[in-house]
N, C-alpha and C positions, 0 to 999 in steps of 0.2 A: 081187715075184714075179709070173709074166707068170698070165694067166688057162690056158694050157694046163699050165703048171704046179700048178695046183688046181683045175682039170677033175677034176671026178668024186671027189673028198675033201668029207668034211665041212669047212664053213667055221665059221668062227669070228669076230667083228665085234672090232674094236679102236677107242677111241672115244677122244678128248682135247676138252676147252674150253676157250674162250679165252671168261670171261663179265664183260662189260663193266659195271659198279655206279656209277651215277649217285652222287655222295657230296654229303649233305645240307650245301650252305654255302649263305649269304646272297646270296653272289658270283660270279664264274667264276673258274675258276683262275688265269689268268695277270692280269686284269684286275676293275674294279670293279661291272662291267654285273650286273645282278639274274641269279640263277637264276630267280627266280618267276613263274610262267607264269600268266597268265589267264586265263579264259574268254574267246574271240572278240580276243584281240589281234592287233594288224596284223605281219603277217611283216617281218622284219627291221626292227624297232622297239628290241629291246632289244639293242644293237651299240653297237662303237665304233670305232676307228681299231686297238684292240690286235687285238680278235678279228678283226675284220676284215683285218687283217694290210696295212696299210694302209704303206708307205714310213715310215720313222723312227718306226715304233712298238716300244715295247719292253714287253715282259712283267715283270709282277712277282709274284712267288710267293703264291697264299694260304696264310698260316701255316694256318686251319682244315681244308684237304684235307689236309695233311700230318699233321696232330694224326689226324684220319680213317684216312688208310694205317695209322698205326702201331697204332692200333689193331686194322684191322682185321686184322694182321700177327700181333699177340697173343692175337688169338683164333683165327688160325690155325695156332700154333704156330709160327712163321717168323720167322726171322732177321732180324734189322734189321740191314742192312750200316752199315758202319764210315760211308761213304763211298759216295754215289750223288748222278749226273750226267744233265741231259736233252739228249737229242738231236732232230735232225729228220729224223722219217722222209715220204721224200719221195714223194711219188706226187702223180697228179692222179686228181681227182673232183670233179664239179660242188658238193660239200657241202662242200668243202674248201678255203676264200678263201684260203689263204697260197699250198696248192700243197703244202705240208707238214703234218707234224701233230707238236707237239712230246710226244713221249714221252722214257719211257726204254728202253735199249737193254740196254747189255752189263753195267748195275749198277742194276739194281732197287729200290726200296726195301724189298721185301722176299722172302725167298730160302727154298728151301726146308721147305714148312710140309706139314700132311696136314689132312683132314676125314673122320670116319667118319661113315659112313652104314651105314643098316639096310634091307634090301629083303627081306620074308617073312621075317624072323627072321635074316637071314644078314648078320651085320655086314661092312662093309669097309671101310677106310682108301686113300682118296685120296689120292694126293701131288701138295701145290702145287708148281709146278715155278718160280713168280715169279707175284710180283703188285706192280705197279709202276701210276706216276701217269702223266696225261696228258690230254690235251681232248679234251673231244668233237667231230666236225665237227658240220655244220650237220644237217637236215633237206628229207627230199626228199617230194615229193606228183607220181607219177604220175598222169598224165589222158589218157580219154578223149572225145573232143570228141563231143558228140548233134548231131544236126539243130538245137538250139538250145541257148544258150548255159546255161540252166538247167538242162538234161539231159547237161552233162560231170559227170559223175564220176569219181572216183578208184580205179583199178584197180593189176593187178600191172605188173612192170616192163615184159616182156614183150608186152604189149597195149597199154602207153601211146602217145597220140600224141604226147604233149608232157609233161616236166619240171618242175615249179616249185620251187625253191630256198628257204629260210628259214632265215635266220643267226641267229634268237634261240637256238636251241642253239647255238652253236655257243663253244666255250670254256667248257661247263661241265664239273667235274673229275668224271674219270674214273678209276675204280678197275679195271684190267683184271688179272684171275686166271685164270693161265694153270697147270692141269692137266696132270697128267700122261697119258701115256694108259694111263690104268688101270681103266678104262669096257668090260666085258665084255657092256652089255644097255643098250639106251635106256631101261628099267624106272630100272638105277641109274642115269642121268643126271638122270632129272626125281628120283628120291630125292636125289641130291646137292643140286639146286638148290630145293628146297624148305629142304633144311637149311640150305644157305650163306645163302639169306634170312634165315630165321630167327635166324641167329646177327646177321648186319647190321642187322635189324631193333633186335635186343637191345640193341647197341653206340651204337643211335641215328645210324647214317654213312648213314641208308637209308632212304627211304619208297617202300614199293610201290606205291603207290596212284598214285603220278606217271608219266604216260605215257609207257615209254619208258623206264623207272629201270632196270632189267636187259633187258640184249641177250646173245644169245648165239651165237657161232661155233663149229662143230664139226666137226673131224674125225675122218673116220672110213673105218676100212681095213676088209679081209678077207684073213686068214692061215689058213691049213689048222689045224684047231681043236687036231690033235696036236702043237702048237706052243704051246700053249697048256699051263703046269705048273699043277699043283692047286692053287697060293697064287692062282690069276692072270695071274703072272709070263711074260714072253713075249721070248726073247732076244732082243738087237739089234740082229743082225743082221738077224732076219727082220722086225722093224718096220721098217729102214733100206732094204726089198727091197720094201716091200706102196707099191703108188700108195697116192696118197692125198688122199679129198676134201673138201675146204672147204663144208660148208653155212650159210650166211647168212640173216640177217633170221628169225632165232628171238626170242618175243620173250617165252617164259611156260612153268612147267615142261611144261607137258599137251604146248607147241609140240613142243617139245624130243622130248619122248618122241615124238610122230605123225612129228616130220620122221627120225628119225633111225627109227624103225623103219618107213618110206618107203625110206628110201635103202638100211637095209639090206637089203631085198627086191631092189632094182632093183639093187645089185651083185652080191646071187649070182643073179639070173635072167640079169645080163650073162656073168656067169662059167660059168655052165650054157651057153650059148651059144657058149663060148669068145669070148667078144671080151672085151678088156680094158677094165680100168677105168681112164675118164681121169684125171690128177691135176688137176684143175679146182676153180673156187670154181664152184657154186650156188646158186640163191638158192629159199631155201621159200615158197612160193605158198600160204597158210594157207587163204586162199580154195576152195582148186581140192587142195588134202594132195598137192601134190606138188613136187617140187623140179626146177628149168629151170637148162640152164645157161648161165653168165655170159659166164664168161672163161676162159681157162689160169690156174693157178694160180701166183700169184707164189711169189718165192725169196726169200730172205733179200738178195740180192745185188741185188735189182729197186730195192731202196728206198733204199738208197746214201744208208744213215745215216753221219749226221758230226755233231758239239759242238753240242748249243747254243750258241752264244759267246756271248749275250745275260742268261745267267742264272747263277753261280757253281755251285759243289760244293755239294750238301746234305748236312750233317754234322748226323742225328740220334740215330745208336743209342743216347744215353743214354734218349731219351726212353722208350725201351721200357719203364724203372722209374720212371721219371716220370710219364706217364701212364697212369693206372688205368681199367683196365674195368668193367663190372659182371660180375655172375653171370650164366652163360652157359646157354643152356637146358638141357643137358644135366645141369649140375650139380645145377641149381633142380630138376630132375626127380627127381634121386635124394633130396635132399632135404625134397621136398614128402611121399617117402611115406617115409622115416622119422621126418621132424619130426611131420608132424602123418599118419600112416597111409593115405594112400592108394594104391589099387592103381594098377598102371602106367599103366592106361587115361586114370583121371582124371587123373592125372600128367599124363597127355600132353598133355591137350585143357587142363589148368589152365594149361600153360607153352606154348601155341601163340604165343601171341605177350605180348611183355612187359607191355603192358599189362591182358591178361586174369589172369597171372600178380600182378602189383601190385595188383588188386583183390582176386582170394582175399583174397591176404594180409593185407590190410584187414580181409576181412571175419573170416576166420579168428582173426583177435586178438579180435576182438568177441561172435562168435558159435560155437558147437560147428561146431568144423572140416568135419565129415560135414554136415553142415546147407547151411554154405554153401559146400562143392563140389557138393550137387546142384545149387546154386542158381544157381552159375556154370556149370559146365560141361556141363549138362543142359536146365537150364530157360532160362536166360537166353541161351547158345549156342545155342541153338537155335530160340527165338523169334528171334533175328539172323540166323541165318541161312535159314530162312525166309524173311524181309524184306531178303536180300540186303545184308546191315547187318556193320560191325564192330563192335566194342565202341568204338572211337574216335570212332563217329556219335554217340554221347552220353556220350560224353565230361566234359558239362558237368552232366548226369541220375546220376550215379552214386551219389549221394549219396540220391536217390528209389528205387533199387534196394535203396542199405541200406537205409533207410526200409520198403521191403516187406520184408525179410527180419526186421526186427527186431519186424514187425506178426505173420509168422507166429510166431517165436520166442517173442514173449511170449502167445501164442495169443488174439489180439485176433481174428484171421481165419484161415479154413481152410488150408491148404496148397493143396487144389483151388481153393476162389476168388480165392487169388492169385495161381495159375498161370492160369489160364483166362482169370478176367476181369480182376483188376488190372494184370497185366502185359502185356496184349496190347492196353485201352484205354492204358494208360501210351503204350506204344509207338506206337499208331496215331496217339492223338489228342493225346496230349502234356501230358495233367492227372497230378496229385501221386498216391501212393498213395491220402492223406486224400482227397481229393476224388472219388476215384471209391469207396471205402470207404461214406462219406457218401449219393453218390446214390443208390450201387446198393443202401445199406442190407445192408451184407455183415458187421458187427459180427458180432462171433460171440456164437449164443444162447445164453440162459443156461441153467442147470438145468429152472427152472420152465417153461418154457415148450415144452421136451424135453418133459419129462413130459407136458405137455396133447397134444404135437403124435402122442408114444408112445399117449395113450389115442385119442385118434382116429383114428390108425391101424388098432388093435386094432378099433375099434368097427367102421371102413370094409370090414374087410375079410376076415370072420368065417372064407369058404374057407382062406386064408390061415393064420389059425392054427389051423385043423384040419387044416393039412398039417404045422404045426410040431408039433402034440402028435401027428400017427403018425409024426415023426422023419424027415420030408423035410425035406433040406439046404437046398434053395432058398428055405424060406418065410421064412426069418430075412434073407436077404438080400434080398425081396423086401418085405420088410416095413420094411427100412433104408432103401431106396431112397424109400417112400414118405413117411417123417417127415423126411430129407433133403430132399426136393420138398415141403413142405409149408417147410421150414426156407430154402426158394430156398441152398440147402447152405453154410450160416454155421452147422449144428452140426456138431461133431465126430461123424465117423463112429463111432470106438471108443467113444464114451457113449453114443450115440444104442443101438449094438449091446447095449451092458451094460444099459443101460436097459431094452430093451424084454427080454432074458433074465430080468432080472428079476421083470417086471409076467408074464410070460407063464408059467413057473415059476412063480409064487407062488400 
């Protein structure tokens, strides 16, 4: 649809991804070279003659990526075809040593699937349009060059003087999930792709944390908004009629959402304008929130895919009942609050990610459920995050966690002293529950000693309880506070309170 044809019409954003899933193997796809990247390794170190596409090299399949797809196929509802075959899709790019890239094309490994997502309460169901296997190319590092050789750095494309190329990625398996376009708001894109993590995360095909593990490609149109039906829904023809552009090098949900509600400003102020919107790839400038553009946008026909001949048919649809999933967040979630009563919220933050999920659980079988979801999801969530931490960073500490919770449960220690101070030296410094228990002398007091710390209170602080007997609220609480401070708060607040009602009454 030309731009004077939606001159002066409300518009409407039409959006699709194509989001690329690093898939957790040992190996690369075609070949035996490590995925495992290390701090400060030398560029094109972990290569061989396959990746590198080297004269008489031939690829051999990782059975683990493919164990991966199908998975990730079944938890997207998707169809494992009968029968799928890779191709080489051909283009050149300096990150790309064949010249080719081996995907797949016209039979995907998997077909068909949807994702619901939730944005302000308003659910909606995504459809996977295909999600197929394939390599990654290499890696690029734009530079600009300084007056001296220490002061080049790495910029956007755009500004670089020069290139540098790095083939340790390159050949590792690729999970690319290709969307429909059924993305009415850059709000629901970054909600989609918080959830599509999440579910990969669960399935174990995925670790966020590795740089680079989700990329994301998006296009994105403008149709005259009354073209748009109340499900969503947006005829064919008027998608088949809208340009449409390619944004690249997204690399994180927040990206996602800035770059695509960038671009959708910059197409209707082009449209307001009348001038038309190119069908072009661009690339997002995270640096600078803006998107430059590349190239003209290729076609389907640019890339003049033909056979692998190198690699047979993949025939796996049995496996779809062959191999098993786990419980998927959304399930866990309905389940956490009828099994053991939790409201949504905590549901939510309990099932963030599987491993915060696998601990409740633990502790839940151990301890009163309500206990140890504050304990996860409140206290513990949020000392981590604070310290910019997962639950993964101690990992090997979890078991010191239960430790604290089962010190509050059996009321050895205060609830406040084990939020405050045992679990925040835990975390800093890296000592047991016991041992900080011990130094700081956080035992919880006993009876007797309540009582002595209740009469000297009383004795300290005579105004005090002559605001309690003319029936001012505040003296009772201020009168807590002080046999607490005497008590360095290892007694309980609710005896310390009954206690001194008590002595003061009698």
């Amino acid at each position: 649809m030309t731009a004077q044809a939606l001159e002066g019409r409300e518009l409407a954003c039409v959006i699709g991804l194509e989001v690329h899933v690093q898939l957790e193997t040992d190996t690369k796809v075609f070949c035996g070279c490590s995925t495992e990247s290390v701090e400060g390794e030398e560029p094109n170190t972990r290569t061989c003659p396959v990746c590198l596409g080297l004269p008489g090299a031939l690829p051999v399949l990782n059975e683990a990526a493919v164990e991966s797809a199908v998975k990730v196929g079944k938890a997207l509802s998707a169809d494992v075809v009968a029968e799928t075959t890779f191709h080489r899709k051909n283009y050149y790019y300096p990150d790309l040593p064949k010249n080719f890239q081996i995907t797949q094309y016209d039979a995907p490994i998997c077909a068909d699937g949807h994702l619901e997502v939730s944005v302000e309460g308003n659910a909606r169901e995504i459809g996977i349009e295909r999600a197929h296997l394939e390599e990654d190319p290499g890696s690029l590092r734009h530079v600009r060059e300084g007056t001296r050789p220490i002061e080049n750095r790495t910029v956007s494309v755009d500004r670089a003087d020069y290139t540098l190329v790095d083939y340790n990625r390159a050949g590792t398996p690729l999970m690319e999930i290709v969307t429909r376009p059924d993305f009415r708001s850059p709000q629901e894109t970054r909600a989609f792709l918080a959830k599509l993590e999440e579910v990969l995360e669960y399935l174990g095909v995925f670790d966020a944390s590795r740089d680079g593990s989700l990329r994301v490609d998006a296009n994105i149109s403008m149709v005259a908004a009354e073209e748009v039906e109340e499900d969503g829904s947006i005829p064919t023809e008027t998608l088949e009629s809208a340009n449409r552009t390619e944004v690249k090098n997204i690399s994180s949900h927040k990206g996602a959402e800035k770059a695509l509600a960038y671009e959708v400003t910059r197409q209707k102020n082009a449209i307001k304008r009348g001038r038309s919107v190119e069908q072009e790839t661009r690339h997002w400038d995270e640096s600078r929130g803006i998107t430059v553009s590349m190239r003209s946008k290729e076609e389907e026909k640019d890339y003049r895919y033909f056979r692998e001949a190198d690699l047979p048919a993949l025939r796996v649809a049995h496996w779809r009942d062959e191999i098993a999933i786990p419980e998927l967040p959304d399930a866990r979630r309905d389940r956490f609050q009828s099994e053991y009563g939790l409201d949504a919220e905590s549901a939510s933050k309990l099932t963030s990610t599987k491993e915060v999920a696998d601990f409740y659980e633990d502790l839940a079988h151990a301890f009163d459920p309500d206990l140890a979801a504050t304990w996860v999801a409140d206290t513990l969530l949020g000392e981590l995050n604070y310290r910019d931490m997962r639950i993964t960073d101690i990992e090997g500490r979890l078991d010191e966690v239960e430790r604290l919770v089962e010190l509050v449960a059996e009321e050895e220690i205060t609830a406040k002293n084990a939020r405050e101070t045992v679990l925040r030296t835990m975390l800093d410094e890296g000592k047991t529950p016991d041992e900080i228990v011990e130094e700081e002398g956080l035992g919880k007091t006993d009876d007797d000693t309540i009582e002595t710390f209740v009469e000297e209170a009383i004795e300290e602080n005579p105004d005090a309880v002559a605001d309690y007997d003319n029936g001012e609220d505040g003296a009772l609480n201020f009168l807590v506070g002080q046999v607490m401070q005497k008590s360095k708060g290892s007694a309980d607040p609710g005896t310390v309170n009954q206690a001194l009602r008590e002595r003061l009454d009698s």
